[in-house]
C-alpha positions in Angstrom: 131.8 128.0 108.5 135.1 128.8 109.5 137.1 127.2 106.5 140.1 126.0 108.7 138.0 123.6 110.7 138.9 120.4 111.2 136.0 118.9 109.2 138.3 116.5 106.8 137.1 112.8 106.9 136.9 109.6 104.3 134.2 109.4 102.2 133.3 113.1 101.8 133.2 114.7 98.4 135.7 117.5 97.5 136.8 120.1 95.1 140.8 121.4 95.3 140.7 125.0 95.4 142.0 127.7 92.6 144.4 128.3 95.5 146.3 125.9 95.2 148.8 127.0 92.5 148.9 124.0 90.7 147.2 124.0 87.4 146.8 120.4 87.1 144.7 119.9 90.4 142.7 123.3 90.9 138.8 122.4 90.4 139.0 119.0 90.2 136.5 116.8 92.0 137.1 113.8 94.3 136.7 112.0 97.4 138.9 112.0 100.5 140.3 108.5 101.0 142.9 109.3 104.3 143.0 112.1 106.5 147.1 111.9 108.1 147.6 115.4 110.0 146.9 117.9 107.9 147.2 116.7 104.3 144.2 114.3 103.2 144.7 111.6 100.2 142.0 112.7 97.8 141.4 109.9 94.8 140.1 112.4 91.9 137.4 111.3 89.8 138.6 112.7 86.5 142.3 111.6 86.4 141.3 107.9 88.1 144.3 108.8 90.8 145.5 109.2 94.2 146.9 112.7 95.4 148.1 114.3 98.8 146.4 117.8 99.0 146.7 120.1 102.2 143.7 120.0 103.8 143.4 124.1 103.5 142.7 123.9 99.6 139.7 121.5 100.0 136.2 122.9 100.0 133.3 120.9 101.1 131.2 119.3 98.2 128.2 120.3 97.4 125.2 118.3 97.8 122.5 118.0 95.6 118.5 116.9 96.4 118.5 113.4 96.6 122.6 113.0 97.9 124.0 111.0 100.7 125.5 113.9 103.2 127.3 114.3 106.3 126.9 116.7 108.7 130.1 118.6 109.3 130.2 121.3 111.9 127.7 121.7 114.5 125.6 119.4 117.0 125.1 117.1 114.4 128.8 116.8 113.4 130.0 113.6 111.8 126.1 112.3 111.4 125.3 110.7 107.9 122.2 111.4 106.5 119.8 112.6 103.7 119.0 115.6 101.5 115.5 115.7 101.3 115.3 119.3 99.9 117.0 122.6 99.6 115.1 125.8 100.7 116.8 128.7 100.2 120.2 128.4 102.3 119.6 125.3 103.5 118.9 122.0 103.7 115.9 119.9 105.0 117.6 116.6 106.1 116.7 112.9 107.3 119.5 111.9 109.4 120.1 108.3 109.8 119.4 106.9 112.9 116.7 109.2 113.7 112.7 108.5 114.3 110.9 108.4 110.8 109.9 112.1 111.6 113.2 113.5 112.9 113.8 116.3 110.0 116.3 119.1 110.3 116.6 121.9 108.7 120.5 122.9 108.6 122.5 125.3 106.8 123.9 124.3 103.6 127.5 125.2 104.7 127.1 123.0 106.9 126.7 119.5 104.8 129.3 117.8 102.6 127.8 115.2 99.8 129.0 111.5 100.6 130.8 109.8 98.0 128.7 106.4 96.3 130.5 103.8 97.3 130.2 103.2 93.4 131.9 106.3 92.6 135.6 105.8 93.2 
């Protein structure tokens, strides 16, 4: 996936990248609250806070068997759904919505865990 798209939207699960030059921020985890242009507001899970981080040093977060996900690049774009499984490179997914035997298969690239409503 081309890492400048424009696939930035509340409620997915980030990590800041090394990139970003600020020691205090690089690696950390969190979850995209606002999207304004290209900066997002990203509430991080470790320092229970708010920060504006340029959308470039965001990557995608990884989902896990089991997670909430959204689709973000691709036919599918901006559908929520669920990882059933992982095979290889990617991901066998229920997407909500869909007939109770509508399962994809799509890259793993190409998902972003949702953030638990719980979780921030």
């Amino acid at each position: 996936m081309d890492q400048t798209a424009d696939w930035h939207s509340p409620d997915l699960e980030v990590l800041i990248r090394q990139s970003i030059g600020d020691r205090n921020l690089a690696g950390k985890k969190g979850v995209i609250r606002n999207v304004s242009g290209a900066q997002c507001s990203v509430y991080l899970y470790d320092d229970n806070r708010v920060v504006n981080v340029p959308c470039e040093y965001l990557e995608p977060g990884q989902p896990a068997k089991g997670d909430r996900i959204k689709v973000i690049c691709g036919e599918d774009r901006e559908t929520a759904g669920e990882l059933l499984s992982i095979d290889g490179m990617e991901g066998v997914i229920k997407l909500d919505g869909t007939g109770d035997d509508d399962i994809k298969m799509l890259q793993l690239r190409h998902l972003c865990k949702l953030a638990s409503k719980g979780s921030f």
